[in-house]
Structures are given as C-alpha cells and as structure tokens.
C-alpha positions as CSV (number, residue, x, y, z in Angstrom):
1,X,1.2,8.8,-9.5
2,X,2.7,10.4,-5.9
3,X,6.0,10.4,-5.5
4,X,5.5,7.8,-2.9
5,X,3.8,5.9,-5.3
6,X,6.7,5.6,-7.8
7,X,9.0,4.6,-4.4
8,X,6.7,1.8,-3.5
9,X,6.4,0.7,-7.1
10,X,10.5,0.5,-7.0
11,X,10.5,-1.0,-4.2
12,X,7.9,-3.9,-5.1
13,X,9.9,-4.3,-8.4
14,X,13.3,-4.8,-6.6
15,X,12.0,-7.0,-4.4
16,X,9.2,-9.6,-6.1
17,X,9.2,-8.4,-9.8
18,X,7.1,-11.6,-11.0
19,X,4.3,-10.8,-8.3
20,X,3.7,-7.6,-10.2
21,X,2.4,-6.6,-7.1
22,X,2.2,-3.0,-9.1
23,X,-1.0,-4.2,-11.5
24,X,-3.2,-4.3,-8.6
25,X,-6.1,-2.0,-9.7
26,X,-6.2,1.6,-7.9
27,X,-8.9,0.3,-5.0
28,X,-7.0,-3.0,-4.3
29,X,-4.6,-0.9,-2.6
30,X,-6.9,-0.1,0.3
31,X,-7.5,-3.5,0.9
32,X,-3.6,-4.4,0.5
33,X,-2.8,-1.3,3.1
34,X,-5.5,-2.1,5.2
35,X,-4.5,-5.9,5.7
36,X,-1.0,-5.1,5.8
37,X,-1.9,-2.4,9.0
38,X,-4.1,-5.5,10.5
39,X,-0.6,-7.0,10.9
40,X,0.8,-4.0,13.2
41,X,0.7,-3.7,16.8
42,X,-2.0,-0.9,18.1
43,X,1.4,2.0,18.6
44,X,2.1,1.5,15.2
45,X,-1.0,1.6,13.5
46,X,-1.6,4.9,15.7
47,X,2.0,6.3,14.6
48,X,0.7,5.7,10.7
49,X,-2.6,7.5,11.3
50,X,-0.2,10.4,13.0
51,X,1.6,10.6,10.6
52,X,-0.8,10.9,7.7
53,X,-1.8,14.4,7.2
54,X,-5.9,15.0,8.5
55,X,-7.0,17.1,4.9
56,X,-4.5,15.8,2.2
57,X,-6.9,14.2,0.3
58,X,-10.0,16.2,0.5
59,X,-10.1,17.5,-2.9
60,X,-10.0,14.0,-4.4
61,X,-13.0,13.6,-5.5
62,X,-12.5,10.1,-7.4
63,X,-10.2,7.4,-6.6
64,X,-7.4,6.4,-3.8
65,X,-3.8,7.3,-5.3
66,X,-3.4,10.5,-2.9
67,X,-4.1,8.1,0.3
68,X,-2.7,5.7,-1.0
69,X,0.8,8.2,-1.4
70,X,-0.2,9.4,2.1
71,X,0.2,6.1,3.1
72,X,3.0,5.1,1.6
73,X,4.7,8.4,3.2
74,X,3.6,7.7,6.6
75,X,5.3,3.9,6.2
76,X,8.3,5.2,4.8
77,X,8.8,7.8,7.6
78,X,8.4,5.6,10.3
79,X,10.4,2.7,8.7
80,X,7.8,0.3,7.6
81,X,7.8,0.7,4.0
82,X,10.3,-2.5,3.3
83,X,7.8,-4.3,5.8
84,X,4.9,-3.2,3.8
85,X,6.8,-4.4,0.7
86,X,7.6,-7.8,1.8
87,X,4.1,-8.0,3.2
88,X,2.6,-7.4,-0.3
89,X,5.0,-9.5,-2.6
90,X,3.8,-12.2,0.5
91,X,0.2,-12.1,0.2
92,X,-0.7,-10.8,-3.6
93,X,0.7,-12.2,-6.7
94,X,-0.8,-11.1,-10.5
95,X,-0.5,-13.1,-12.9
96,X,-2.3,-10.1,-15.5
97,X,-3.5,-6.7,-14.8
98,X,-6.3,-6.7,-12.0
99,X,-6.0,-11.0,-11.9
100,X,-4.8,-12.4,-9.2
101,X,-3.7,-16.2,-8.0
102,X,-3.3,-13.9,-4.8
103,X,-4.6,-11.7,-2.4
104,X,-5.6,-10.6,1.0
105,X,-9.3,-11.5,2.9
106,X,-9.7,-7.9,3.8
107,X,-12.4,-6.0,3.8
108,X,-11.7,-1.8,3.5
C-alpha cells in the first residue's frame, strides 16, 4: 500500500470506523474516486487531474493501488482529502470484506 493509501485508510478509521470504508476490494476504489469527483465543480476536477502525475502508473500492470495513491495525493494536496473522506464514510458502508449495505451508482 502507498503512503497515501495508509493516510486515507487513517483518515477513514478516525472518522467512520464501523463503515470500514477500508474493506472495499482494490477496484471499488475507482468507482468510490470516481463518484466522489462527480460531486466536484469542473476547476476542481481539472486541478486533480493536474495534479496527478501523466506516467506514474505505467508500469502497473495489474490492479489500481498506484492510482489509487495518486489520487489520494492529488486530494490531499489540494485540500480535499477530508472531503473525500466524509464523502466515502457517506455513501459506502461494509458490513464484511467486499459486502456492502452501501455504495455508490457509478460506473468507472
């Protein structure tokens, strides 16, 4: 796990522990960042994909942890990470690992 991924993992277990918002499996995230950045206005969305370096991720050949920590960067640099946090303990709720009561309609 990124660095940014153990700082959004804090931050989701200071702030909603029994979501456990943190047992999402590894491709839920896309769809958690994506609907999260569905609730931003245009500038910030464009400041995000700024932000996230073009080639960090290209040798990753399976999964989405590195954009996932890219992402996680880019909200923590522009002061959205505590959004992003109270956005996910909002719409996602587990009550077991990958088994949810709750998650977001959003299509990566």
């Amino acid at each position: 796990m990124t660095t940014y991924g153990v700082i959004g993992e804090r931050c989701l277990q200071q702030v909603c522990p029994s979501h456990h918002v943190d047992w999402s499996c590894e491709s839920c995230w896309t769809q958690i960042t994506g609907a999260f950045e569905d609730t931003l206005k245009l500038t910030e969305r464009r400041e995000i994909q700024s932000a996230i370096k073009p080639h960090a991720c290209d040798s990753e050949e399976i999964g989405v942890s590195c954009g996932m920590g890219e992402a996680l960067q880019a909200y923590e640099q522009l002061g959205l990470l505590r959004r992003f946090t109270a956005y996910s303990c909002k719409i996602v709720k587990c009550e077991e690992p990958a088994l949810y009561s709750r998650f977001p309609k959003h299509a990566p």
